[in-house]
FIMI-727343 format. One record per residue: x, y, z of N, C-alpha, C, O, CB in turn. Coordinates in steps of 0.1 Angstrom, whole numbers, plus 5000, padded with zeros to 4 digits. Glycine has a CB too. Layout:
XYZXYZXYZXYZXYZ
...
END
This chain:
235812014639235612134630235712264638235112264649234212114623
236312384633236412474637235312584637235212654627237312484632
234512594647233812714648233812854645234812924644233812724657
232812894643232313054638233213124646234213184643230513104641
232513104659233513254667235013234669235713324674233013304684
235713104666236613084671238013114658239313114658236312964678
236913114648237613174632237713274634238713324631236913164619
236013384643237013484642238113554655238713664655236313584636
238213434666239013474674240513504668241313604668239013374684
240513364661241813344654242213494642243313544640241613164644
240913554636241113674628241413774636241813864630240013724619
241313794646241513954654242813874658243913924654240114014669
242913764664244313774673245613794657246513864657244513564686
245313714646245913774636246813914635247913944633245113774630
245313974636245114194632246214194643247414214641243014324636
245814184654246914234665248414154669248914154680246114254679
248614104661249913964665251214124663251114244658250113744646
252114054668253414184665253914134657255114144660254514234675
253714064646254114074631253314164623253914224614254113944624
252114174625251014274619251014414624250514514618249614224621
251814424639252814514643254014594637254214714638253214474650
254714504631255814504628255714574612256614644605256314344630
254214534608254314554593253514664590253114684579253914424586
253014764605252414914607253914964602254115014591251714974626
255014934613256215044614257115024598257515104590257414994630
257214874596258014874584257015004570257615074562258214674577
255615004571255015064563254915204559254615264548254215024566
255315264579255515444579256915464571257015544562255715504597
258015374577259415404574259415354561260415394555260615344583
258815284554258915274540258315394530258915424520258315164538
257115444536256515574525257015724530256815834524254515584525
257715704543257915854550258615934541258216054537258915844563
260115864535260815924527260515974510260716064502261815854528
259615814509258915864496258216004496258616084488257815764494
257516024503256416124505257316254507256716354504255316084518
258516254513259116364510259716404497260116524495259916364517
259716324491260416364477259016424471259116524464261116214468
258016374473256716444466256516534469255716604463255616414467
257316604482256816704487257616844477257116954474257016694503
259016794475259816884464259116954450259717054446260816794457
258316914446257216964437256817044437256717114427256516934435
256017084452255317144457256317284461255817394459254517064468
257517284467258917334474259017414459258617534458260217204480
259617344449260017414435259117484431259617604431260117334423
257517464426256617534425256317684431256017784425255817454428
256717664446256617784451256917894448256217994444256917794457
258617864450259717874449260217984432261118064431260117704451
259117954420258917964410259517894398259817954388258918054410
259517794400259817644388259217644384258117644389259917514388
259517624367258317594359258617434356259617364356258117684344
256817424354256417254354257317184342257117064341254417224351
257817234336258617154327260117114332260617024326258717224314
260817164343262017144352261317094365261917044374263017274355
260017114366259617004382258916834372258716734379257617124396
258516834361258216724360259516654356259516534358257116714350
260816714351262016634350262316614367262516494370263416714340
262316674373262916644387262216474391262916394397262416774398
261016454388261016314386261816194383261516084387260416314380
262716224377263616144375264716124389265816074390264216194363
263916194399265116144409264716054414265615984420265516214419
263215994413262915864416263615744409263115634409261515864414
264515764403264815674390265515514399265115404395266215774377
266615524412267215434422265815364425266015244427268115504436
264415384428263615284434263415184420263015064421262115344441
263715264408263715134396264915084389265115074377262815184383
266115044401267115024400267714964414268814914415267515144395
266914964423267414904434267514684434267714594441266314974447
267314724420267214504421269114534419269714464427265714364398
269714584413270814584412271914554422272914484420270814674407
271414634433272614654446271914564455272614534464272914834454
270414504455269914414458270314304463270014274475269514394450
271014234455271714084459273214164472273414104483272513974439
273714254468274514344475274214304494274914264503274014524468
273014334494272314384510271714224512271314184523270714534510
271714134500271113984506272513944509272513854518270013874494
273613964505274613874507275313904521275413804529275513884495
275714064523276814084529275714114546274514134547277914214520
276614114556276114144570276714304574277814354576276614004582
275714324575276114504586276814474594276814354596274914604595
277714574602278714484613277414544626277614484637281114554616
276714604626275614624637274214554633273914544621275414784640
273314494645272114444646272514304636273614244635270814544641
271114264629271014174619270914194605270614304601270214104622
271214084596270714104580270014234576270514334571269713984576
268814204580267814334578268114424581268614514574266714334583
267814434600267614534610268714634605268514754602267714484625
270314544604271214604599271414744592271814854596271514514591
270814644577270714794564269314884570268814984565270314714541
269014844577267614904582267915064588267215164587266914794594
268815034595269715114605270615184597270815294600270415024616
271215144586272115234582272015374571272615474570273015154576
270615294561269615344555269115484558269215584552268715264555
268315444576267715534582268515634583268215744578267315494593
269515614589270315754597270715824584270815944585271815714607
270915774573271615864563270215944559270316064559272415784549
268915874555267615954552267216044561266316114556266515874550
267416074575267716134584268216274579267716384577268316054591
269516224579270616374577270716414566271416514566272016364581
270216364553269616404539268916504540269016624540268916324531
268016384542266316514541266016624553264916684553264716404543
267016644564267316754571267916854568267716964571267716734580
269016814559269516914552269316964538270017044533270616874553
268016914533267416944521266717114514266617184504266416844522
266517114528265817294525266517364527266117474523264817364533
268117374532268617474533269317524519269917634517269517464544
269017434511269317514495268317594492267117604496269517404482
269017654481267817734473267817714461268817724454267617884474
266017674457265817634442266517724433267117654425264417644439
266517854433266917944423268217924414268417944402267118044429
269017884425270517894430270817724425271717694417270617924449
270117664431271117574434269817414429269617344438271817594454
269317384417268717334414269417174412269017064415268217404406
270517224407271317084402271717014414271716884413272717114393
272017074428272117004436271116944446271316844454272717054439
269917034443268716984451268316864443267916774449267517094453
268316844430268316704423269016604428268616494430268816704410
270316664430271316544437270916444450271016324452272616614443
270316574460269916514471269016454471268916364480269816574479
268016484460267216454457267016304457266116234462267216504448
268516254447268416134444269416044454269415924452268516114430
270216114464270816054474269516054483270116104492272116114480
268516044486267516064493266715944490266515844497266916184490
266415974477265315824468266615714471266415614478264915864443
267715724466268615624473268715514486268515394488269515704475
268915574491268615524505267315504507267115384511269015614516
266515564505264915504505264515374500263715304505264115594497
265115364487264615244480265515114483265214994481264615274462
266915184491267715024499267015034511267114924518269715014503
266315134518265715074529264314984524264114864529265215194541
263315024514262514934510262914794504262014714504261915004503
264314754499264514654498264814544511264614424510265214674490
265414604521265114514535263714504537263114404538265814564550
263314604538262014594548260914544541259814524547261414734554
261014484525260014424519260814284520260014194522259514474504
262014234519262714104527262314124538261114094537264414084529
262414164548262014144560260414104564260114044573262414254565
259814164555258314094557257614014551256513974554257514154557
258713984537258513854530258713704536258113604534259413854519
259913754546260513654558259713634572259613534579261913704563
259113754573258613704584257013674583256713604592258813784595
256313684577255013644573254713484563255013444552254713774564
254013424572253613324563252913314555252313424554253213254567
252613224545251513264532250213274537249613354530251413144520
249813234544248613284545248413434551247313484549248013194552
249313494558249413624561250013714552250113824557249913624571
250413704539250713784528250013874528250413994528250713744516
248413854528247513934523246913994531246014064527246813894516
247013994544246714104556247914174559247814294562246214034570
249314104558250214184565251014264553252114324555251014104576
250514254541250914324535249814484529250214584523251514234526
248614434532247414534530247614604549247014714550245514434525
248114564560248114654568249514744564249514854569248114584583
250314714557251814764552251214914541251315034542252814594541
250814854534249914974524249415054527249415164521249014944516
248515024542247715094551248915234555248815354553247014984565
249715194560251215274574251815344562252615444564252815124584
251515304550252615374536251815464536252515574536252815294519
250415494535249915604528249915674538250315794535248715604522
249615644552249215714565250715814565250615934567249115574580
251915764563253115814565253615914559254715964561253815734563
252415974548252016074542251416254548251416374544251215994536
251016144561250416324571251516394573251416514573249716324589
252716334575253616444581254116534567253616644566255116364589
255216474556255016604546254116624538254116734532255816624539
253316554538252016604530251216714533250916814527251116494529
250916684548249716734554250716854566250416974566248516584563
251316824571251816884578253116994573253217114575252216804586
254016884565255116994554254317124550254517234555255516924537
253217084538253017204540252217334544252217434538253117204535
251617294556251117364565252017434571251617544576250417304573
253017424573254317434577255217514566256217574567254817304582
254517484553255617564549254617674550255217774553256517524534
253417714549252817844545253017954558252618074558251017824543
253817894569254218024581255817974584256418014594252918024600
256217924578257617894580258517884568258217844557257717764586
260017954571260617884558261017754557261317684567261717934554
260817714540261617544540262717474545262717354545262017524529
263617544550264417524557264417464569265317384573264817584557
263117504576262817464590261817344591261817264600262117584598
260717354575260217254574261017114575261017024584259717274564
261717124560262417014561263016944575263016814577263317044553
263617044585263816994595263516924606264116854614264017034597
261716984604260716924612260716764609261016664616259317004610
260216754595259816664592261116544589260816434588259016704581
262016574588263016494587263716444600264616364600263816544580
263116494610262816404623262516314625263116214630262216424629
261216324620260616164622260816064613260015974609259016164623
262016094610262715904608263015914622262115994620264615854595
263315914635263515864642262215764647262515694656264015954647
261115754643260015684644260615544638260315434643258815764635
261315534629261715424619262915364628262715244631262215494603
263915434632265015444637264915334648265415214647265215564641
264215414664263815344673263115204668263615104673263015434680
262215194659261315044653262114954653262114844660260715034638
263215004644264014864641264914794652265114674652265014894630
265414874664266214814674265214734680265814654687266914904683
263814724681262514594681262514514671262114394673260914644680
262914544659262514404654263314274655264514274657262214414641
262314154653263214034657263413994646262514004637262713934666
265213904642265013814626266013744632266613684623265313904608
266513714644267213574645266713454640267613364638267313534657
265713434637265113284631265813284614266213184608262813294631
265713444609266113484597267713444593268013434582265713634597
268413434600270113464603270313354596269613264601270913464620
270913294586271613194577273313234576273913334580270813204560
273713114569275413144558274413224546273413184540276612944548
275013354546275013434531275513294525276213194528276313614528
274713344514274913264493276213384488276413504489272713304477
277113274483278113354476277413454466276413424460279113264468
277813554465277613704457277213644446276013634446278913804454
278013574432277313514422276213414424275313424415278313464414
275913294436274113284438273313404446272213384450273713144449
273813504449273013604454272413684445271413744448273813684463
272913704428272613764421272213684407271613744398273613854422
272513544404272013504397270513394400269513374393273113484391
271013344413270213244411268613314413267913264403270613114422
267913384418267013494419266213534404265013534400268013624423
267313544400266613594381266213434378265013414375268413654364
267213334379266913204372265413124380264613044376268513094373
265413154384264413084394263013134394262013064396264913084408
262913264394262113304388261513304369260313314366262513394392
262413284360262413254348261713104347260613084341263813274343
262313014352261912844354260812844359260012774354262712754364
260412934369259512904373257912984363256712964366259812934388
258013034357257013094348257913104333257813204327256513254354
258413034331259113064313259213214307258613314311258012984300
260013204296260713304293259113444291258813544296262013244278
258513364281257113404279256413474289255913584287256413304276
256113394302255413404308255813544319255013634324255213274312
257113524321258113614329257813754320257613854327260013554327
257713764308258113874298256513954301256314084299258513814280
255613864304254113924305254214004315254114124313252913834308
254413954328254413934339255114084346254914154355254913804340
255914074337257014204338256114354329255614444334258814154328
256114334320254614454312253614494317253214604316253814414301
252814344326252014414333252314514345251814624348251214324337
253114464349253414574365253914694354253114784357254914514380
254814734345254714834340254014944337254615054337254814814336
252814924333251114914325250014934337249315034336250714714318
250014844347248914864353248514994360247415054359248814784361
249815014368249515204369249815294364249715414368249815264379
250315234350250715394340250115514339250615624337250615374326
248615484341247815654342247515664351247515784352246715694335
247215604361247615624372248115724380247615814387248015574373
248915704379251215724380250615834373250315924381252915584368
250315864359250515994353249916074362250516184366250016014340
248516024365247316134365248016214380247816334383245416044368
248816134388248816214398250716294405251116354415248116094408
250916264394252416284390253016484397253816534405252416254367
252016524388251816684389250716734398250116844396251416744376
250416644410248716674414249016824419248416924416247816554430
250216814428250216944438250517104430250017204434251516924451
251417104420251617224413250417214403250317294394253017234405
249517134403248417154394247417214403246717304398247917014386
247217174417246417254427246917394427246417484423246317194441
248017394433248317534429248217614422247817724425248817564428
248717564406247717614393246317664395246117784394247517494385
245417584397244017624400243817734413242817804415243317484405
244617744418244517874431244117854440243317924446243817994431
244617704445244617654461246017734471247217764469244917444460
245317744478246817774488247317664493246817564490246717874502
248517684503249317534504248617494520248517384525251617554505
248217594525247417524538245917434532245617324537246917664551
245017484524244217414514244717284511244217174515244217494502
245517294503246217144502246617084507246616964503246817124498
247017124517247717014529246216944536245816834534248917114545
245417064543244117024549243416934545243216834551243417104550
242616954532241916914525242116784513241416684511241717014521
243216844506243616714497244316594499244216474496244216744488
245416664509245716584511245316474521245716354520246416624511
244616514531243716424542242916374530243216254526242716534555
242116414525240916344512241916234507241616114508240416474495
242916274504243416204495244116004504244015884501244816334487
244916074517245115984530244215854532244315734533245016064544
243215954532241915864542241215794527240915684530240316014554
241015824515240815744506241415594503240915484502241115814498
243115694501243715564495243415414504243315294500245315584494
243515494521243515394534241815324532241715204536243715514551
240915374528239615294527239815214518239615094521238415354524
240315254503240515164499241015064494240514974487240315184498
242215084500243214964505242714854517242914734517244515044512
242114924528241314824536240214744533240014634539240814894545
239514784523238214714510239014634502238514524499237414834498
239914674499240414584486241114464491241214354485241514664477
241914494506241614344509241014284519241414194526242614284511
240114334518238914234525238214174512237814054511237514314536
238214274504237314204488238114134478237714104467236614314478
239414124483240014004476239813884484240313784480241614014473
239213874496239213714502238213664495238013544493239013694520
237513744491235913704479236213674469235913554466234813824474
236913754462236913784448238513674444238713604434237113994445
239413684454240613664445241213774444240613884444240413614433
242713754441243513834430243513914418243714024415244013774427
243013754410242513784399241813834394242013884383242513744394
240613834399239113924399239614094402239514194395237713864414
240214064413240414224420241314294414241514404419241014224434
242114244401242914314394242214394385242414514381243914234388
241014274380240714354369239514474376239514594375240214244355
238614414382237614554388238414694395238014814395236414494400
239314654400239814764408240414844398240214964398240814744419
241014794389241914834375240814934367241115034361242314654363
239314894368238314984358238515094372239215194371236214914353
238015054383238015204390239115284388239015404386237915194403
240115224390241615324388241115414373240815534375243515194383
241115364360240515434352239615544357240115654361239815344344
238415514357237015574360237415714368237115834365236015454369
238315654381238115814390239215884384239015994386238415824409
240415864377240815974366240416104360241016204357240815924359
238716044359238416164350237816244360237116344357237416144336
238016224370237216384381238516454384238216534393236216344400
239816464381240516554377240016604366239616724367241616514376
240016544352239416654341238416764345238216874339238616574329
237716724355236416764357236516894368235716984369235516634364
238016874377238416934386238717064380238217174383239316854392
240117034365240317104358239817234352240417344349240417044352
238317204351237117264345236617344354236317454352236317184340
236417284366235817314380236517484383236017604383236517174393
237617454385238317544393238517524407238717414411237717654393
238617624415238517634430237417564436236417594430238317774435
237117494444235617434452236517324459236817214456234017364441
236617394470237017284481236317154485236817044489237117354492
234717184483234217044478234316984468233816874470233217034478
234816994458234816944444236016834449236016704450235217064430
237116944454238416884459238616824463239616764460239016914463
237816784472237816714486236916544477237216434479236616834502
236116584470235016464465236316424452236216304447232816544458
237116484448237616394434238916344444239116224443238016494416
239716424452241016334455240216244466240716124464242616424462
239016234478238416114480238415964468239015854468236916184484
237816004462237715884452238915844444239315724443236615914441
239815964438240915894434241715844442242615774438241515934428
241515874455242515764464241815624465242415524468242915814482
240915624463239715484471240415414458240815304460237115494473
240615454445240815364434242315334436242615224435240315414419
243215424440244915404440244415294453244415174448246215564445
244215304461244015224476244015074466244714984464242215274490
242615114461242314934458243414884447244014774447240514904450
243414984439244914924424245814864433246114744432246115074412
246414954445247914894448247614784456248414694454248915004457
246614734468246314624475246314534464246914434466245014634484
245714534453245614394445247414394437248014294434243814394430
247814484437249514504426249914434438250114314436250614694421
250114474448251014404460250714304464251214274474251314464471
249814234459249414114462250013974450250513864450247914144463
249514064442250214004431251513964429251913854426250114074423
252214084431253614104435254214004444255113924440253614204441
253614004460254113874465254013764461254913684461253813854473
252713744457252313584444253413564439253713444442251013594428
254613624431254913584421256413584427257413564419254313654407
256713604440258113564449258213434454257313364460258313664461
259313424452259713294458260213354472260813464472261013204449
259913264485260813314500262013334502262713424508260713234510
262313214494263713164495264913284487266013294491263813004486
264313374475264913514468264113624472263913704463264913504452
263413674487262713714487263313884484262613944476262013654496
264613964489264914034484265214114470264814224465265314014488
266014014465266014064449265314044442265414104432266814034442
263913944443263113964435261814024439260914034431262913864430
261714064449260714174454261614354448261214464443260614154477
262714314452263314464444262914444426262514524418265414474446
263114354426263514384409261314404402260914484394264814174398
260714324406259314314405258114454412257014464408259114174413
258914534424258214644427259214744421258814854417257914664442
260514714419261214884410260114844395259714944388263914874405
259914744392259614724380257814834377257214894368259714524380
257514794389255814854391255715044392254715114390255214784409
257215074396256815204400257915284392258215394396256815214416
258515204378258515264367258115354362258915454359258315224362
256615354360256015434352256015564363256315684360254615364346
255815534372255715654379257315784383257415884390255215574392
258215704374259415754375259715824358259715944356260515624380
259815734348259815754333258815834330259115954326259515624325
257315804330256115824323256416004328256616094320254515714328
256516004344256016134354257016234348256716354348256216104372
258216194342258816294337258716404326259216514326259616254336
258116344318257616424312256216504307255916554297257916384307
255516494322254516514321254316674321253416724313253916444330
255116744328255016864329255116944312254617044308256216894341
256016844307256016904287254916914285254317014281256716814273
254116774289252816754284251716814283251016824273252516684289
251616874296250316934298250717064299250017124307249416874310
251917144294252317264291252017324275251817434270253617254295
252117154268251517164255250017134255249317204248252217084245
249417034262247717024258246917074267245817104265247016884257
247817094281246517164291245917064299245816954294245217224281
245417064311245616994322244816884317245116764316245117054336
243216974311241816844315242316724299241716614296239316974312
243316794292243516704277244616574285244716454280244516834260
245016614294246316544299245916404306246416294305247116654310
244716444315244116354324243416284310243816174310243016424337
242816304303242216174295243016114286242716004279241016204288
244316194285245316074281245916024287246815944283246116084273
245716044302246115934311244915814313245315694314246416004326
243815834314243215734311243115654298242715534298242115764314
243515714288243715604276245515534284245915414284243815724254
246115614289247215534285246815384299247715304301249015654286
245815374305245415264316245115164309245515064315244315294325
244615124297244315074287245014914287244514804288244515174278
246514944284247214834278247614714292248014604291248714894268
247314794303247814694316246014624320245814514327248614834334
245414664317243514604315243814474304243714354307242114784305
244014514296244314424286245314254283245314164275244714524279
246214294294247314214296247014124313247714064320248814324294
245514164315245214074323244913984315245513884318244314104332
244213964303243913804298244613744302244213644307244013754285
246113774302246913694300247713654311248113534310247513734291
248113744326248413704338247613674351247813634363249113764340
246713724345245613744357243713704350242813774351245813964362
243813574344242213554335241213534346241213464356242113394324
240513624341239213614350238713534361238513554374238313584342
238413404351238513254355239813174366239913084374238613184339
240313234362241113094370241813134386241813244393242713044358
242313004389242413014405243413104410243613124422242812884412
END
């Protein structure tokens, strides 16, 4: 029988193995680029965009709910440099690199239609590097390590957020955007250097011809949960962060709104917001080894609700850098815990053997709403007004709570 301390020898040597390494760096280079596109919001706003042309600019997220498509594309064929992965890993990078370096030297005024473009050559490449690097840690992690090395992965995603979040725009309030962007589109070389470390020779097979690269993925997934079951399964990730997704869609031109400055926001919210999601992403999976999956969908799912409404509250508030600091604290602790149990879930429902295209097609599927819903938010709350907006983002949390009966019951294993 295995011993107390030697269970938890075996848990620390876990935390520090260089696959739980491996799955810090895939986590920065996966949210780095994200987090720059969030940062365009904030850039337009300045700049003097109104929220009804920055909540369409959302739509440039639209390739991360479209990357199951070109998907089978990057499972089939080999880069002629590194491996499978490392490969598109590498080719991805350098282009998100020289994108998002060259992003500020436009001007909103001027030149909107093309900052959309880059916009979405940017989210582009972003969402084919997230399709290796979620193969790549579907492959290299065993099942029993899903759920640490994908909650240390969630951890490096949000963290990957200080540089344009916290630093962009601190940087932009004594610099022009131009220079920002440049700073910060550096550090993909952080990503860059990672990958010439990682190892996937064990990974190296004969590619599946193009037509099993792209069909057998869908079918196997279908068989394996029926047509029914698949159709739930798919609504819920839709659903679960719909208000969510809304509530925080507009956070930074809505601070601004209220008469934060951009060093304020960078300092304050956005650190509040970092160090939240990161607590509670670290809670949520330690309290799914208790709870389960299924438990943790649905309690974390009421908190996601619940801290919603201290934006209404914020709304009302005004200025108070404590207020600020206490509502984006908590709404990150609830995003932290929603996404540790979604990505958990998420892996649950992959097969190893398709682990690419159906990790693409099942997380573009999740971060939907945050592409569709977000676009029109800026109409939204131009017609009802911030604090009316946030509580119809909490009603709209509603129908993904509900459709746990049915993928995720209380009860079962």
């Amino acid at each position: 029988m295995t011993s107390p301390d030697s269970k938890s020898v075996d848990v620390w040597a876990s935390i520090f193995s260089p696959k739980m390494l491996a799955c810090v760096f895939t986590g920065l280079a996966s949210g780095f680029p994200y987090f720059v596109l969030s940062l365009v919001p904030a850039w337009l706003r300045t700049e003097g965009i109104d929220l009804a042309t920055i909540g369409l600019f959302s739509l440039m997220l639209l390739p991360y709910n479209w990357k199951f498509v070109w998907a089978p594309l990057m499972d089939r064929y080999l880069p002629p440099l590194l491996g499978r992965r490392t490969g598109w890993m590498l080719i991805t990078q350098i282009a998100l690199l020289l994108s998002i370096s060259g992003l500020g030297w436009l001007q909103p005024q001027n030149s909107a239609g093309l900052i959309a473009l880059v916009c979405v050559i940017v989210a582009f490449f972003s969402a084919s590097q997230d399709v290796v690097l979620d193969a790549y840690r579907r492959e290299l992690l065993s099942d029993n390590e899903l759920g640490l090395g994908n909650s240390i992965h969630v951890q490096a995603y949000r963290i990957s957020n200080l540089v344009p979040g916290s630093l962009g725009l601190v940087l932009a309030d004594h610099y022009e955007w131009n220079f920002v962007f440049l700073v910060i589109g550096s550090f993909m070389f952080v990503g860059i250097t990672a990958t010439f470390f990682f190892k996937e020779e064990q990974f190296i097979s004969e590619p599946r011809s193009l037509r099993q690269a792209v069909v057998e993925p869908f079918t196997e997934f279908v068989s394996r949960n029926q047509w029914g079951g698949s159709a739930l399964i798919i609504l819920f990730m839709f659903f679960y962060k719909l208000g969510d997704n809304m509530a925080v869609a507009l956070q930074t031109p809505f601070f601004i709104d209220l008469g934060y400055s951009l060093t304020t926001i960078g300092l304050i919210a956005k650190n509040a917001g970092l160090w939240g999601s990161v607590v509670g992403g670290l809670l949520g999976g330690v309290w799914m080894i208790k709870l389960g999956i299924n438990r943790a969908l649905w309690i974390f799912g009421v908190v996601q609700v619940v801290t919603i409404f201290g934006f209404a509250l914020l709304s009302e508030i005004g200025v108070n850098n404590w207020a600020l600091a206490a509502v984006m604290s908590a709404e990150y602790v609830g995003v932290g815990l929603g996404t540790a149990a979604l990505v958990a879930f998420i892996a649950r429902s992959t097969s190893p053997e398709f682990a690419a295209t159906q990790l693409a097609l099942l997380t573009a599927i999740s971060v939907l709403p945050r592409t569709i819903a977000s676009a029109g938010s800026g109409v939204i709350v131009e017609a009802i007004g911030y604090t009316s907006f946030f509580f119809l983002c909490m009603a709209l949390a509603a129908p993904g709570l509900l459709l746990l009966f049915k993928v995720a019951p209380w009860g079962a294993k």
